[in-house]
Legacy VTK file of the C-alpha trace (Angstrom):
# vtk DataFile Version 3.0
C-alpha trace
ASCII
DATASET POLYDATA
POINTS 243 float
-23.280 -10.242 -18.546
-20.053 -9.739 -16.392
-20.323 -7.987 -13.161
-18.820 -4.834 -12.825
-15.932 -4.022 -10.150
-15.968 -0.847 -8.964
-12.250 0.938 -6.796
-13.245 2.761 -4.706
-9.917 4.845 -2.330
-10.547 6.384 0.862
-13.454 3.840 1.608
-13.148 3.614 5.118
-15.878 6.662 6.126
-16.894 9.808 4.488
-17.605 10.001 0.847
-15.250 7.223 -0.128
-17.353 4.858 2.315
-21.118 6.361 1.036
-19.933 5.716 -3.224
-18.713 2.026 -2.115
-22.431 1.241 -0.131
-23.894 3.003 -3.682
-21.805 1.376 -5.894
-22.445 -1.478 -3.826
-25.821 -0.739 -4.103
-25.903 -0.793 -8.046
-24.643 -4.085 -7.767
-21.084 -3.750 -8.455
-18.352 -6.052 -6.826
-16.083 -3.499 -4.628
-12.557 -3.128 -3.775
-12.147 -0.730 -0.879
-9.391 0.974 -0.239
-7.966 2.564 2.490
-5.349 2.558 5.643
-8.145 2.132 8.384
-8.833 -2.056 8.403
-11.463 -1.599 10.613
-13.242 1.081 8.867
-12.679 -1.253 6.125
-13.878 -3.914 7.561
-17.384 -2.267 8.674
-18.180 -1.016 5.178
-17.304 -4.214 3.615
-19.760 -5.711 5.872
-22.458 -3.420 4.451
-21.471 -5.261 0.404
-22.708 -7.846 -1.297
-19.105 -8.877 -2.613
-16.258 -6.755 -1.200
-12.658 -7.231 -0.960
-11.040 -4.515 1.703
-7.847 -3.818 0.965
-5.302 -2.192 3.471
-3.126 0.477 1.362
-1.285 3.708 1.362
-2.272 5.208 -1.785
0.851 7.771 -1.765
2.983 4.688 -1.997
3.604 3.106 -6.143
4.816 -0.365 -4.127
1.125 -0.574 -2.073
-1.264 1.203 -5.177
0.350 -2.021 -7.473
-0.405 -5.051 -4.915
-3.724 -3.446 -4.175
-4.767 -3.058 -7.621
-3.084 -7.022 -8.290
-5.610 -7.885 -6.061
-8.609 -6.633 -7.053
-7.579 -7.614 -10.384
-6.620 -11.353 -8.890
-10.411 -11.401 -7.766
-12.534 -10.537 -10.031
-10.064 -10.406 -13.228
-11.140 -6.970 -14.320
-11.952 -3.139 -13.258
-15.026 -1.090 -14.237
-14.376 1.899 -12.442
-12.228 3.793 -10.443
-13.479 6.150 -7.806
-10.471 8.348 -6.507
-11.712 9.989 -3.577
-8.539 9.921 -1.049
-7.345 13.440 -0.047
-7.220 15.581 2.951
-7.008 19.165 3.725
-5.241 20.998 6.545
-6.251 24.634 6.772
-4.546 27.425 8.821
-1.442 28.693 6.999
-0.344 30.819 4.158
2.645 30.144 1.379
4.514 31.726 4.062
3.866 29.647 6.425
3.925 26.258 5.076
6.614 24.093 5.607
8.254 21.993 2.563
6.943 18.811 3.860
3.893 19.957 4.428
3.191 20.957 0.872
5.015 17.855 -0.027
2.487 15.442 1.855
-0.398 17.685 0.783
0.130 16.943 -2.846
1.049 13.042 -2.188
-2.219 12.564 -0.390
-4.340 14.896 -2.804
-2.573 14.619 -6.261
0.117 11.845 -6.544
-2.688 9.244 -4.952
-4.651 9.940 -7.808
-1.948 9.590 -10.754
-0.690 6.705 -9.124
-3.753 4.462 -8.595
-4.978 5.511 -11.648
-1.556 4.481 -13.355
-1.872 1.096 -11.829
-5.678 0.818 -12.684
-5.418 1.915 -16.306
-5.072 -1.222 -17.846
-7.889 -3.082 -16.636
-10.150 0.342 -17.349
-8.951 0.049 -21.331
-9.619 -3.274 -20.788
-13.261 -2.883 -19.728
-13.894 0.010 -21.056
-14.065 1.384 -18.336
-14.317 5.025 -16.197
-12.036 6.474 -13.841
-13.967 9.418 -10.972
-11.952 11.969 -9.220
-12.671 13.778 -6.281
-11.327 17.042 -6.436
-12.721 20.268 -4.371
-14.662 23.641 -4.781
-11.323 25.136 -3.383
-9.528 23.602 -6.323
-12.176 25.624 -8.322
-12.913 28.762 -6.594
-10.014 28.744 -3.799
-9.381 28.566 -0.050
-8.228 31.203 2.488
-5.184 29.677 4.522
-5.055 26.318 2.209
-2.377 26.563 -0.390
-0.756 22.819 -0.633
-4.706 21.792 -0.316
-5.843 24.061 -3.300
-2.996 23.337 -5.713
-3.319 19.652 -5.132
-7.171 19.640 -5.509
-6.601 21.930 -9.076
-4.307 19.723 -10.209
-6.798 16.677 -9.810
-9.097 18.683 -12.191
-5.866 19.397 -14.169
-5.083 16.180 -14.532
-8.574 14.654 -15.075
-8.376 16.753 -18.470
-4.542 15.104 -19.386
-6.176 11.565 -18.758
-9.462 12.276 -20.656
-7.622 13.774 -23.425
-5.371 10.629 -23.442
-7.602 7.488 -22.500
-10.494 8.868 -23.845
-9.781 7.335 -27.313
-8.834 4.129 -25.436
-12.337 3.997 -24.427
-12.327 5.435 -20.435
-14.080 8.126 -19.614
-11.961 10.530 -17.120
-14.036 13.139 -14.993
-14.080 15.048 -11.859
-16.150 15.841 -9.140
-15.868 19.708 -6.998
-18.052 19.108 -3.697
-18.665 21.772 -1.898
-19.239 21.725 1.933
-20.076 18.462 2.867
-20.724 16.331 6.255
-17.814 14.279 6.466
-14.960 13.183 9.359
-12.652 15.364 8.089
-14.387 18.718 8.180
-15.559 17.475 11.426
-12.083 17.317 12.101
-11.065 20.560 11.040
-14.009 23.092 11.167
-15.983 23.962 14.735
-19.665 23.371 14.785
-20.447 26.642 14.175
-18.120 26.998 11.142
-19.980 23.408 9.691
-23.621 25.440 10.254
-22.535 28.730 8.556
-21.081 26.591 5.131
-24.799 26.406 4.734
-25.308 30.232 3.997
-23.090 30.204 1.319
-25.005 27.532 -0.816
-28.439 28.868 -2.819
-29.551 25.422 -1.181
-29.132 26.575 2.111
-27.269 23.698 3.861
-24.219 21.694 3.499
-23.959 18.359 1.801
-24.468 14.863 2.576
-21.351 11.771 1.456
-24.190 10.030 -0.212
-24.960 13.012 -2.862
-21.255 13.362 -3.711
-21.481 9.462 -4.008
-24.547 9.627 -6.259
-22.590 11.957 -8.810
-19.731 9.562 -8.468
-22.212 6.500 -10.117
-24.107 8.716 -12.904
-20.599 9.538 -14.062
-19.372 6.033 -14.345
-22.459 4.849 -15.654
-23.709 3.997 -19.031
-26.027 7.423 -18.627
-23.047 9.558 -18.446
-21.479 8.099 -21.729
-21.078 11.744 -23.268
-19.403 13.208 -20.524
-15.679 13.181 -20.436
-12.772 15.356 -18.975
-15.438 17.290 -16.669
-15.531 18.970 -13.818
-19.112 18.798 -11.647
-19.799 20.933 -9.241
-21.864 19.477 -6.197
-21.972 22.029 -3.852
-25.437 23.402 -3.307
-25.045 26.152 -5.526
-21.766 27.748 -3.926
-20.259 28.044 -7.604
-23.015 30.415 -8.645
-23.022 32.920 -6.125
-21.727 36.391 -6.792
LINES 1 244
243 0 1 2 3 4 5 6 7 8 9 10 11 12 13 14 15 16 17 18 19 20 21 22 23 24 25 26 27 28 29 30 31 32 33 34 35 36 37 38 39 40 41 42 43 44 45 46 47 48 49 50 51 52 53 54 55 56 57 58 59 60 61 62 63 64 65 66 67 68 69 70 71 72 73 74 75 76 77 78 79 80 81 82 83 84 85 86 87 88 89 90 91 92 93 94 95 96 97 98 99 100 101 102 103 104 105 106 107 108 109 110 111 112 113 114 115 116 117 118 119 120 121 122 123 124 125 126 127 128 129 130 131 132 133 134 135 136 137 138 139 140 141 142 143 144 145 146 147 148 149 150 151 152 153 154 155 156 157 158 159 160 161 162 163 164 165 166 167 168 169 170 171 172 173 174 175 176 177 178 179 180 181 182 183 184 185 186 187 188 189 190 191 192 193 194 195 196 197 198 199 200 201 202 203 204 205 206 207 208 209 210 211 212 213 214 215 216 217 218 219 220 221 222 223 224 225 226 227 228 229 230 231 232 233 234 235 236 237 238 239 240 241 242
């Protein structure tokens, strides 16, 4: 049997770097993308057989040579984990500049269309699955987040287009909505205290870990996921339920 070659974007910390280790893990070859070569670098250290590629996923020249060479390695592509994205809270519609919206949706939505463009061909090849990161606030909604909510509801929005698409090319297109989770970037944008109270709003009582949004990530591009397509799964602890 072949081994599987798992994409994995945004692999340099945070989620993208926990579903590379379990992808990794599962005993997939990995491509890891991302701008940070040393976060790269560490991660890659952590695999088996992993090729770290430096890219800008908001760029079509850097998502083709990136996805040339994972497909100059290993010849094929299993799955596709688009986790890239980034959120800056604090303003309103009329607040936000035009380039600001503009670079939220590049990092968020166009990252995803374009490296799953480039990867689509080896995925109908393989038969393969494509993963999505999207966001409970591309779900529920954000206070003060606009460019980051549209961008994360078009992820889901386009997860749907792909499935309904690729699907009968034999891919499987779905999505994942984390809630709250530990990572750099709400580290980055949230005080302490705001990270401890995200807890109270989950029926589990806490926040998330990279590693369970990384988990989800593998059941849906595994065999045991093979009737699941053009979904959206919420991993949040519960937050979706709440009245």
């Amino acid at each position: 049997m072949s081994t599987k070659v798992a994409v994995v974007t945004a692999a340099a910390d945070g989620i993208g770097a926990a579903t590379a280790r379990a992808f990794g893990a599962a005993g997939y070859c990995a491509a890891l993308i991302d701008i940070d070569a040393a976060g790269l670098d560490a991660v890659a250290a952590d695999l088996t057989d992993a090729l770290p590629i430096v890219a800008d996923v908001t760029d079509e020249a850097s998502v083709a040579d990136a996805i040339a060479a994972v497909a100059g390695r290993w010849g094929r592509i299993d799955a596709l984990v688009n986790v890239v994205g980034g959120s800056r809270p604090g303003t309103t519609v009329a607040d936000l500049a035009l380039d600001d919206w503009n670079r939220m949706l590049a990092l968020n939505l166009t990252s995803t269309f374009l490296v799953s463009r480039a990867a689509l061909p080896h995925l109908i090849a393989a038969g393969g699955a494509i993963v999505n990161i999207s966001s409970g606030a591309g779900v529920r909604g954000m206070r003060a987040n606009p460019g980051y909510v549209a961008a994360k509801a078009g992820v889901i929005g386009l997860t749907k287009a792909m499935a309904i698409d690729h699907g009968p090319q034999g891919v499987r297109v779905n999505a994942i909505a984390p809630g709250p989770i530990r990572t750099p970037l709400m580290r980055r944008n949230r005080s302490d205290a705001e990270i401890a109270g995200f807890g109270n709003v989950s029926i589990s009582g806490r926040i998330g870990e990279p590693e369970e949004i990384a988990a989800a990530a593998l059941w849906l591009a595994s065999d045991a996921a093979s009737y699941v397509m053009g979904q959206t799964l919420d991993v949040d602890g519960g937050v979706a339920t709440q009245v």
